[in-house]
C-alpha angles and dihedrals in degrees: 000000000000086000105049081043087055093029074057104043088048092046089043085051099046086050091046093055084044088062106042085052085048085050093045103042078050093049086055102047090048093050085043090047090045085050084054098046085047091052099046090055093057094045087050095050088040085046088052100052096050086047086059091037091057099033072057092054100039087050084054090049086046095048084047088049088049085047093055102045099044077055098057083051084056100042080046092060110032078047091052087052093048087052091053100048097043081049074053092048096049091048092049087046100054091034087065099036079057092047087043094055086048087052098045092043081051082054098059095038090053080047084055097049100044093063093053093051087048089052095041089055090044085061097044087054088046083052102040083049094064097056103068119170 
């Protein structure tokens, strides 16, 4: 009976370091898991910021997009303007090279008939030079 009470204290001991290994080991795992945990949660806020940091700078990039479009409208069109005047330009331009050629071919025609008229005198004072009186 001595024997199985010692066979039993050394077994209850033995059990009883096992345990305490078992608790320990456990104790470690949980304080490693909570260091994780603890880990992870800082990885995640600091996840998060950098998730609004860069919605804000995609937001910033968007509203540049919007700019730059709303620009190029307004390029089309100031370009489309400058199109048309420059279509008005040509037209003017032609319109008073073709009034230019008339008045210089008047020109010529009231040479013409200046001449004519200077001639035409010339002969009347050859004529009224003839009647004396």
């Amino acid at each position: 009976m001595a024997d199985e009470v010692r066979s039993l204290a050394s077994r209850t001991q033995q059990s009883t370091s096992e345990i305490r290994t078992m608790i320990e080991q456990l104790q470690t795992g949980v304080r490693q898991a909570e260091s994780n945990i603890k880990d992870s949660r800082s990885i995640a806020m600091t996840t998060a910021e950098e998730a609004l940091k860069a919605n804000e700078i995609l937001e910033s990039i968007r509203g540049a997009i919007l700019q730059i479009s709303d620009m190029n409208l307004q390029i089309a069109t100031a370009a489309e303007q400058q199109s048309a005047t420059s279509e008005e330009i040509n037209c003017n331009t032609t319109n008073i090279r073709d009034i230019s050629q008339e008045v210089s071919n008047g020109a010529v025609e009231q040479v013409g008939y200046a001449k004519l008229m200077k001639q035409q005198v010339q002969e009347q004072g050859i004529q009224l030079n003839k009647f004396k009186v």
